[in-house]
Each structure stands twice: as structure tokens, then as C-alpha cells.
C-alpha positions in Angstrom: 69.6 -57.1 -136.3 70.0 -53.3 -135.2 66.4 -52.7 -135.8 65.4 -55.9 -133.0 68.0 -54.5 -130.8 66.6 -51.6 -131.2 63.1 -52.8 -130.7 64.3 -55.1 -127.8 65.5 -51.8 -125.9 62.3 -50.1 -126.3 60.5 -53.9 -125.4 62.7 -53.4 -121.8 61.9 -49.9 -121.3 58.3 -50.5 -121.7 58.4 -53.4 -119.8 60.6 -51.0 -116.8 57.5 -48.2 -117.1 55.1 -51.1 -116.6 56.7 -52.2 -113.8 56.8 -48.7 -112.0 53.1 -48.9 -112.9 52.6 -51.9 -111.6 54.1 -51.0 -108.1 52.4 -48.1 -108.1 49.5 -50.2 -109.0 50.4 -52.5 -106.0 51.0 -49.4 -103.3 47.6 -47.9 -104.3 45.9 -51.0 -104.1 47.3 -51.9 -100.9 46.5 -48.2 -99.5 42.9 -48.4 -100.9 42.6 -52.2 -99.4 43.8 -50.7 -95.7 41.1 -47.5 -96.5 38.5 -50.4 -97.1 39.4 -52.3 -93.7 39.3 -48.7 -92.0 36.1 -47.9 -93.3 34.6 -51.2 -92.8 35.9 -51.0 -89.2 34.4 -47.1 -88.9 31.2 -48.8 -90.2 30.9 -51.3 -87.9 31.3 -49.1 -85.3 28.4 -46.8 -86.5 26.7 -50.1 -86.6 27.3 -50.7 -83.0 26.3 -47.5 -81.9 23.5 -47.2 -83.8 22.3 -50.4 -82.2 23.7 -49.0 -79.3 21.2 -46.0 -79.4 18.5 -47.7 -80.8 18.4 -49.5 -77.2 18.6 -46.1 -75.2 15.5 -44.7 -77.7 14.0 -48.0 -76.3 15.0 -47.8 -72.4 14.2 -43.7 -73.1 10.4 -44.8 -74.5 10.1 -46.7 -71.7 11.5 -44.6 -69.3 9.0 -41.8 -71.2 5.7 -44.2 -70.3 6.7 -44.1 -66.9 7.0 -40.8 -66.5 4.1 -40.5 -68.3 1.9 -42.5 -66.0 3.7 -41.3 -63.1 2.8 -37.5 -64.2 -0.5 -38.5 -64.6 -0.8 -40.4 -61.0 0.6 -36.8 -59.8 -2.2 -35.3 -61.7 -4.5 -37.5 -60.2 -3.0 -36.5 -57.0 -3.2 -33.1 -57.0 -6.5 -32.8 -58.0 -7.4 -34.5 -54.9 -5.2 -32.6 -53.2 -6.8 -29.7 -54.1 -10.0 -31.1 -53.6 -9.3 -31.3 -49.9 -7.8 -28.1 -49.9 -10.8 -26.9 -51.4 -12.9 -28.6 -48.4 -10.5 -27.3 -45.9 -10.6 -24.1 -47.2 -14.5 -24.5 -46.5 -14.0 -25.8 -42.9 -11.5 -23.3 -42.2 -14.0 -20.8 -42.8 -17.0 -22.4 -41.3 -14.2 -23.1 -38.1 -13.4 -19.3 -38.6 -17.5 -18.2 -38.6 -17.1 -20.7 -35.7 -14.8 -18.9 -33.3 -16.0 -15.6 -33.9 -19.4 -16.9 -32.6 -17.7 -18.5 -29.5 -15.5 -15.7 -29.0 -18.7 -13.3 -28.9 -20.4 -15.7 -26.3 -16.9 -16.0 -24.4 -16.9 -12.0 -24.1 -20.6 -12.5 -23.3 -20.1 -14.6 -20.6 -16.6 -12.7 -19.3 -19.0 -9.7 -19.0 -21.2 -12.0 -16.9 -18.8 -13.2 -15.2 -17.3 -9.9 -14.2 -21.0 -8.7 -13.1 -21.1 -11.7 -10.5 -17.5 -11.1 -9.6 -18.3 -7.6 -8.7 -21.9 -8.7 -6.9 -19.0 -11.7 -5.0 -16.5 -8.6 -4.0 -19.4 -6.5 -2.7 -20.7 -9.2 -0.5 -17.4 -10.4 0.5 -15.8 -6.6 1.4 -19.6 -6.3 3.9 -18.5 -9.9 5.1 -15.3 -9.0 5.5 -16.0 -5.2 7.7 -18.7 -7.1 9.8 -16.2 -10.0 10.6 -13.3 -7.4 11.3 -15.8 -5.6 13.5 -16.3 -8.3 15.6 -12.3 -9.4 16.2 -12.2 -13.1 14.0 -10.2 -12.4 11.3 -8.9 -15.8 11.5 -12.0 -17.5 11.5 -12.6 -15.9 8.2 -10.0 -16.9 6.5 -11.4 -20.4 7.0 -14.5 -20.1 6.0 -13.9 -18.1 2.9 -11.9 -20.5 1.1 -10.1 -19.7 -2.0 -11.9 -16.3 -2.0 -9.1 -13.8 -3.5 -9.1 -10.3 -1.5 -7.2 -8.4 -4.5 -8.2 -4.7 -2.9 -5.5 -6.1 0.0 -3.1 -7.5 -2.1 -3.2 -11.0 -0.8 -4.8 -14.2 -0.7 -6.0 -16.3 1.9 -6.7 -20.0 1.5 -7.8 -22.7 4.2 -5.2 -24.3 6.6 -2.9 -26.9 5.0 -2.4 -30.4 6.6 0.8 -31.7 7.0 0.2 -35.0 4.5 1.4 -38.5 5.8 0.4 -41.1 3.6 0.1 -41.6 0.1 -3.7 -41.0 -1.6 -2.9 -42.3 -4.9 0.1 -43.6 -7.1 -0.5 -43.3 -10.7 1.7 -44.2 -14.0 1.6 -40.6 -15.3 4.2 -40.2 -18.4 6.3 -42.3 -20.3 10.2 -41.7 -19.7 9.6 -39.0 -16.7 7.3 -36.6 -15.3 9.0 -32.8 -14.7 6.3 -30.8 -14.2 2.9 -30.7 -12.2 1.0 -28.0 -11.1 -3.0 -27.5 -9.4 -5.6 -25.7 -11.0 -6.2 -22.7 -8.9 -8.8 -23.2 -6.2 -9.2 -26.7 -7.1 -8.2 -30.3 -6.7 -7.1 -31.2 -10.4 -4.0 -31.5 -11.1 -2.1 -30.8 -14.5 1.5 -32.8 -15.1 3.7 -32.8 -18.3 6.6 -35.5 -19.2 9.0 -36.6 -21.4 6.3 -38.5 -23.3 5.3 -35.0 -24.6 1.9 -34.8 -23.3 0.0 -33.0 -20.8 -2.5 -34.8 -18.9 -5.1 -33.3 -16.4 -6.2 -35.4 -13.4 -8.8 -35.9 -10.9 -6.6 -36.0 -7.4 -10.1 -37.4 -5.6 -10.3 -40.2 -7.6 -6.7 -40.7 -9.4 -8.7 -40.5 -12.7 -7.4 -39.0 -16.1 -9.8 -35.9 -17.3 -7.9 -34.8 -20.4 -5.2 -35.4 -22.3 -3.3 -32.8 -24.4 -1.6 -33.4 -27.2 0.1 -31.1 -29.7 3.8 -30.4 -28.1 6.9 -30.9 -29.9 8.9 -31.8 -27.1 10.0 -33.1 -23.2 8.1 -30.8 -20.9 10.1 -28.9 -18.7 7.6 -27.1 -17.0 4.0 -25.7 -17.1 1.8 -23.0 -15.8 -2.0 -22.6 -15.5 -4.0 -19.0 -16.0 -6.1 -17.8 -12.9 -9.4 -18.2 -14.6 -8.0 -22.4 -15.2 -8.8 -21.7 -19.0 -5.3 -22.4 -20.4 -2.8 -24.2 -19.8 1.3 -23.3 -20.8 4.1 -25.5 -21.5 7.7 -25.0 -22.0 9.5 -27.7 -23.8 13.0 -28.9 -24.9 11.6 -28.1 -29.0 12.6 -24.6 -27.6 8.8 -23.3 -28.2 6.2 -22.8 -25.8 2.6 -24.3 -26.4 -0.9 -23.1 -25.1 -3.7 -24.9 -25.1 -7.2 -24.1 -24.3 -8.5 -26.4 -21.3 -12.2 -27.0 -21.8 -11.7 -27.8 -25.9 -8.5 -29.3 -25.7 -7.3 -27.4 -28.7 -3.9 -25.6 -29.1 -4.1 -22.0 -29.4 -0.9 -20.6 -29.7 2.3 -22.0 -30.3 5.0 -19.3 -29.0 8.2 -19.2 -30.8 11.6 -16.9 -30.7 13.8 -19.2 -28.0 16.9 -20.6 -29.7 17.6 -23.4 -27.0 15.3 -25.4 -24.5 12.4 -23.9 -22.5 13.2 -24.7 -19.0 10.9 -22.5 -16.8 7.3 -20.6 -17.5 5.0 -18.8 -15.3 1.6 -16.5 -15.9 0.9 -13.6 -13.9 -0.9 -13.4 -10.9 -2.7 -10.2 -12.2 -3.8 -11.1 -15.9 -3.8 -14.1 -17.3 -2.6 -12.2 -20.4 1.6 -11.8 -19.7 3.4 -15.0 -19.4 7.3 -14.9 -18.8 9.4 -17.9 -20.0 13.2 -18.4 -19.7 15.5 -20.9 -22.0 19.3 -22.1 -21.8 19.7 -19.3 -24.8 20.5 -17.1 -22.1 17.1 -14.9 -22.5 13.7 -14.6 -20.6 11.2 -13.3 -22.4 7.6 -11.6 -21.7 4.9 -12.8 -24.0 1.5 -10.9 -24.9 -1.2 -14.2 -25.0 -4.0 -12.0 -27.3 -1.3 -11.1 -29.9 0.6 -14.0 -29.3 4.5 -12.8 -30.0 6.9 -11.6 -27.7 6.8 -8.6 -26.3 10.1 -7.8 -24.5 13.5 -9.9 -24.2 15.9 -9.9 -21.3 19.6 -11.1 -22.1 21.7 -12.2 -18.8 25.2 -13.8 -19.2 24.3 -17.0 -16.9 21.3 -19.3 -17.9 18.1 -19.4 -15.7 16.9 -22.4 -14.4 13.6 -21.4 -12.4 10.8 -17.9 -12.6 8.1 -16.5 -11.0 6.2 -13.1 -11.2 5.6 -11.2 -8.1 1.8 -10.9 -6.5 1.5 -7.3 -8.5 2.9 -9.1 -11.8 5.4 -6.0 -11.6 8.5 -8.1 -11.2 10.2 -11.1 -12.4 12.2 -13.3 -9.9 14.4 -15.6 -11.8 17.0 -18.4 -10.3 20.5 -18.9 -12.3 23.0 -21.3 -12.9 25.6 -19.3 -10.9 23.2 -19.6 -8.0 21.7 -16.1 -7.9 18.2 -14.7 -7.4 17.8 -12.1 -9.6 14.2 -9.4 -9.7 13.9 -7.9 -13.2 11.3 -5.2 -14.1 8.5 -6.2 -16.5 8.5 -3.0 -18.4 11.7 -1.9 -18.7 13.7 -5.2 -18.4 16.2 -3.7 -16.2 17.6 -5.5 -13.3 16.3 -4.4 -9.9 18.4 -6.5 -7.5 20.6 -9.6 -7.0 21.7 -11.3 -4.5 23.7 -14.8 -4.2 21.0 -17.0 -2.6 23.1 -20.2 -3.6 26.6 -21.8 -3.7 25.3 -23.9 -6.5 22.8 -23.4 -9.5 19.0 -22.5 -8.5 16.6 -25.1 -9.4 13.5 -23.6 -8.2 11.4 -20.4 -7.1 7.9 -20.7 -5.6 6.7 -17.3 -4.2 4.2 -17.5 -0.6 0.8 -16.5 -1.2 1.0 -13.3 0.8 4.0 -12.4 -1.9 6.4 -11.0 0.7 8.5 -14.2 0.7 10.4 -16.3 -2.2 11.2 -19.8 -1.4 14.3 -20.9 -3.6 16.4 -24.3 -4.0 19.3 -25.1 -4.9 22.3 -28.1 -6.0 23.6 -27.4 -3.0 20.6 -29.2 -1.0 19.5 -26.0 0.7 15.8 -24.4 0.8 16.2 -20.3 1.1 13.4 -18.6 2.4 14.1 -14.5 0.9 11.9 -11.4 1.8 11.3 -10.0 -1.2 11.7 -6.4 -0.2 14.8 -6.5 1.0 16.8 -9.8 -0.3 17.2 -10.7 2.7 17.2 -14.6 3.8 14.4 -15.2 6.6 15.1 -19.0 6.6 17.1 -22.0 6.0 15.4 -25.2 5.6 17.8 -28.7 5.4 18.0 -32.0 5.9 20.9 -34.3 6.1 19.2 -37.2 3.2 17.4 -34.3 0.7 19.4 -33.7 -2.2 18.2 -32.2 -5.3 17.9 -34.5 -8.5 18.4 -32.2 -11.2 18.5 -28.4 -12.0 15.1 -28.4 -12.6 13.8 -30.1 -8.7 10.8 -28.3 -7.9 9.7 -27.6 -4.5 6.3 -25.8 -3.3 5.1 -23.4 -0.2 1.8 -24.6 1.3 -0.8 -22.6 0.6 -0.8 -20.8 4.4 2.8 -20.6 3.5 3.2 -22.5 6.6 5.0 -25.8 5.3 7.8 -26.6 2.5 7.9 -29.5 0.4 10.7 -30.8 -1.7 11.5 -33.9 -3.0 15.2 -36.0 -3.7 17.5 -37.5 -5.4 16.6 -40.6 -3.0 12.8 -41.2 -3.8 11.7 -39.3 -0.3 9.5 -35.8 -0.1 10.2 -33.4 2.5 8.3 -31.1 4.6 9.2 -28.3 6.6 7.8 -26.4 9.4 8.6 -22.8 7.9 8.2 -21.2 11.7 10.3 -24.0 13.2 12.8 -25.0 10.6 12.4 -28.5 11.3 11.3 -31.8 9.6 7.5 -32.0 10.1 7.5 -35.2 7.8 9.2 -37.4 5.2 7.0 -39.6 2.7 8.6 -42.7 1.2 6.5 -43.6 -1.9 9.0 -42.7 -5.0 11.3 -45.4 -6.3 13.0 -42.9 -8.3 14.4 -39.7 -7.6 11.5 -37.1 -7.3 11.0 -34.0 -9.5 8.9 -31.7 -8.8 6.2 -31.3 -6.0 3.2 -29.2 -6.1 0.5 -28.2 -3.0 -3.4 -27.6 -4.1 -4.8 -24.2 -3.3 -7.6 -26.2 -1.3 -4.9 -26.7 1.7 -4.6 -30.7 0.3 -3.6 -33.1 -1.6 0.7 -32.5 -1.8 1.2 -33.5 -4.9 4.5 -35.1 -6.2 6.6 -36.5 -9.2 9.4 -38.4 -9.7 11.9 -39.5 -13.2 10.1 -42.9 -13.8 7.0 -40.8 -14.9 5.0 -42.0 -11.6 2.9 -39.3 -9.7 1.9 -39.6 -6.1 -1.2 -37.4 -4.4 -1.0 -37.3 -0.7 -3.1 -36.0 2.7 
């Protein structure tokens, strides 16, 4: 009996150890059963994302042909690309070969021209003793028309006619026409609008000659050389643009303003200096062989209207503050000033004899200034002209014996300048008129108004 209770002892303490194993048993399998689930859980995962990127290797081979095909079409591209370039490159040196040839026959032909000029000044200077000889001075200025006496520092041009009707009305510009101006000595007339064109037209018959194309911008105002070989645009693109009249093509494109170009003019002297100013507070002298700028004058109020003076010496310029103000060309200093309005300047037209300087104003007033000594020789005014904008251009005949401006009202203006008085008012314009312009020829008046419409009258 002691030896089974003996044995029975050791039966229970086996069977205690058995059952520590067994719960230890039990906890380990449990903890390996929740490893399992985690690893199962971690696998599917990986099993997700591996699907996950098998799909963006797909999209990415895709995405990869694409490219693919879409580098080649750029390939493709730029082979053609520089095919043309390669072609260009070949017209841009035959174009080149080109223009040295025509720039040999144009020096050619200035040569010639300069011979006949020379032969035209001789004869004209015998003319010119013979008929001062016999007392009718004024009978030649009639019957030399346009003919330029430089060695006397003026012109003379035949006798203007005070216009009364209207010649022709024609739909100009798109938007608005600002600027006109005539071909020297002749009866075309050159305008620029809003639609960013400048158009050349045949005041006889109302026709369109040419059409210009090329400018960035509203045109503000233009100019034409004193051979009529190029024409000069300022613009609200804050550049000025040159074309060359009988090919139509753009020669220079003038850059350095930082605002809009408001006001241009050439010189009466050489066709080479052109003056410009913008509302970046600047007017600045230009060089058309080299094309840059070649001198910059700062002034603290912004200039509306310019001119150079018959020598090409002097620039007049018109401000906002309503002064006149003469500026040397070489030095850029300022020579005089004087206040020729109570409101900004719109516009400066200087006579042909280049003693006098017709300016206008906002304030409706048309000052007539001696250009040697500032001082005002006229007043011209009426009680229904008011100017439309700071840009309203007015015009001296060319016997500097009438003024024409146009208003706010639709109406042109003219001015005896001896009298001071209304010689006639022409109702054409249903919109306020912009600029006017008088042909060296004595006639047509020219005129344009903000709905682009531009009327020629005699």
C-alpha cells in the first residue's frame, strides 16, 4: 500500500508537469496560430500590392508606348523642322545675295538721282535769278510747285484752297483711325488705326494702293521720309515700325520705349534721324541705317506731340503740363520753354517757312509761336471746336496761310491765319475727328475721325 501511494504521488506530479506542458503547449500554440494569421494577413497584403504594381508596370508599358510613339512623332517633327530651316537658311541667303544686289542698284540709282538733282538745282537757281531780276517772285512760287529751294532755307508750294465740300468718304480702319499724313509733293495719302495697319491711298480716286502689315499695335501716329521711301509708325506695342514703301516689307523694327509710342517725326534734312516720344517719359533720336537709338531725353511730364525744326537742329515737343518745349538734337539739352497751354498739348505742326509752330491744346485753343523767340503770334478759336483726345491733330496749309483742326463734335475747322477768323467748317464726321492732314499740292484737306472713316476734301 506505501509503494502505490507512493507511486500515486509520483502519477500526480507527472500528471501536474504535463499539465504545465500542456499550457505551455496551449500558449505557444495559440501565439504561433496568431503569428500564422499575421503572416497570412502580411501575405495578402504583398499579394495585393504586387497585383497592385503589376497594374502600374502595365499603365507604365503603356504609358512607355506612348511616349514612345510620341518621341518618335517629335522625331519626325524635327526633322522636318530642320528641313525647313535648312531651306530657309537657303532663302535667307539667296534673300541676303538679294538685297546686296538691290542695295548696290539703290546706291546706283541715289547717285543718279543726286546727278539730276544737281542738274534740277542748277536750272532752278538760273530760273530763279532771271525771275528775281524781273520783280515776280510770286509768280514763281506758282509755277514751281513743290520744288524745294534748300540753299534759302524754305520751301514754297502752290496756293492752298480753302476746301468746302467733301471729295471722298472712305471706311479706312477698323476701331479708329489716329493718324494720317501726305506723301510729300503728292496726293497719296498714308493713315494708320487701331486695326494695326497702315494703308496708303489714292486721294483722286478714294482707291487703296497698299496695305502694310507687320505692327504690333494701335497706331498712334506716323511719319513719311522726304524721298516717300519709308514710312514710320509709332504704336501702343511701345515699338516703332518702318517699312519700306515700294516693297511693302518691314525693315526695322525700333525698340527701347517702355510705354506707348504716342508721337514720331523724320527730319526735314535727312531722312536718316527720326525722333519718337512715349508716355515712359523719354523722346528718343533714332539712327535709320544702324537702326538703334542714338540719344535719350528724360523730362518729368509725358509728351504728347513732336516735330523737328526746318534745319533738323531742334526738337519741339508738346507736354501734358501744357508746355512747348525745343530740345537740341546733339546734346539733348533743353533750349527753351514756354507755357503755350492751360491744358495738355495735343499737337505741333511746324509752317513750311519754319519760323512759326502751330500747337493745340485740351483747352480748345490753336497757338500760333515764332520759333525764335517763343513768342505767341496768334490765337485761333471757335466757340463749337473742342479737341477729342490728347492726341487731336491739326495741320498748317501748305502757304501756311490756313489752319485746320477737327472736334470732338464731328466738324473740321479752318482758320484764316492773317485774320483769325473762321474761313470754313465741314460737316462730314459722325464721330469725333482725330487728326487732319493738308497735301503739299495746296489740296485735298485730309481728315480722320474715331469710327475709322476718312474724309478727302477741296
Amino acid at each position: 500500500a506505501e509503494n502505490l501511494e507512493v507511486e500515486l504521488q509520483q502519477c500526480y506530479k507527472a500528471q501536474a508537469r504535463l499539465s504545465e506542458q500542456l499550457v505551455v503547449e496551449v500558449a505557444e500554440s495559440r501565439t504561433s496560430k496568431t503569428l500564422v494569421q499575421e503572416k497570412e494577413a502580411i501575405i495578402l497584403d504583398l499579394q495585393n500590392e504586387l497585383t497592385k504594381a503589376r497594374d502600374e508596370c502595365t499603365n507604365l508599358t503603356v504609358l512607355l508606348e506612348e511616349k514612345t510613339k510620341a518621341l518618335e512623332l517629335v522625331i519626325s517633327e524635327n526633322q522636318e523642322i530642320k528641313a525647313q530651316l535648312d531651306e530657309m537658311t537657303v532663302r535667307a541667303k539667296s534673300a541676303e545675295a538679294e538685297n546686296k544686289t538691290l542695295v548696290d542698284r539703290w546706291m546706283l540709282q541715289k547717285m543718279q538721282d543726286a546727278e539730276r538733282l544737281n542738274e534740277a538745282n542748277a536750272l532752278y537757281e538760273d530760273m530763279l535769278d532771271r525771275l528775281k531780276a524781273s520783280g515776280i517772285e510770286q509768280l514763281a512760287k506758282q509755277q514751281v510747285d513743290g520744288v524745294v529751294r534748300r540753299s534759302e532755307g524754305a520751301e514754297f508750294y502752290v496756293e492752298s484752297t480753302i476746301p468746302t465740300a467733301c471729295n471722298h468718304k472712305i471706311p479706312a480702319h477698323d476701331g479708329g483711325c489716329a493718324a494720317i499724313f501726305f506723301e510729300y509733293n503728292s496726293g497719296k495719302l498714308v493713315s494708320g488705326g487701331q486695326d494695326r495697319t497702315i494703308k496708303m491711298w489714292d486721294t483722286n480716286t478714294g482707291l487703296l494702293n497698299r496695305s502694310l502689315y507687320g505692327c504690333l499695335g494701335s497706331v498712334l501716329d506716323l511719319t513719311v521720309t522726304h524721298d516717300n521711301k519709308s514710312v514710320i509708325a509709332a504704336s501702343s506695342s511701345n515699338n516703332l515700325y518702318v517699312w519700306d514703301v515700294s516693297s511693302g516689307r518691314m525693315h526695322h523694327t525700333l525698340t527701347g520705349h517702355t510705354d506707348k509710342v504716342c508721337a514720331v517725326d523724320v527730319s526735314k534734312v535727312s531722312s536718316r534721324h527720326v525722333v519718337s516720344a512715349a508716355y515712359d517719359r523719354t523722346i528718343k533720336v533714332w539712327d535709320l541705317q544702324k537702326g538703334y537709338c542714338t540719344n535719350t531725353i528724360i523730362f518729368p511730364s509725358n509728351c504728347n506731340a513732336l516735330c523737328f525744326s526746318m534745319d533738323g537742329q531742334t526738337i519741339c515737343s508738346g507736354h501734358v503740363d501744357g508746355n512747348l518745349r525745343l530740345w537740341d538734337i546733339q546734346t539733348g539739352k533743353l533750349l527753351s520753354e514756354v507755357a503755350a497751354h492751360s491744358l495738355a498739348v495735343t499737337s505741333i505742326s511746324p509752317s513750311r517757312n519754319g519760323n512759326v509752330i502751330l500747337t493745340s491744346g485740351r483747352d480748345n485753343l490753336h497757338n500760333l509761336f515764332d520759333i525764335r523767340s517763343l513768342e505767341v503770334c496768334g490765337t485761333l478759336r471757335a466757340s463749337g471746336n473742342r479737341m477729342a483726345s490728347n492726341w487731336s491733330r491739326s495741320c498748317i496749309s501748305p502757304d501756311d496761310n490756313y489752319v485746320a483742326a477737327g472736334s470732338a463734335d464731328g466738324s473740321v475747322y479752318i482758320w484764316s491765319v492773317s485774320k483769325a477768323n473762321i474761313m470754313s467748317t465741314l460737316k462730314e464726321h459722325t464721330a469725333s475727328v482725330l487728326c487732319c492732314s493738308w497735301s503739299g499740292l495746296g489740296k485735298p484737306l485730309a481728315s480722320s475721325d474715331k469710327s475709322g472713316i476718312i474724309c478727302t476734301w477741296t
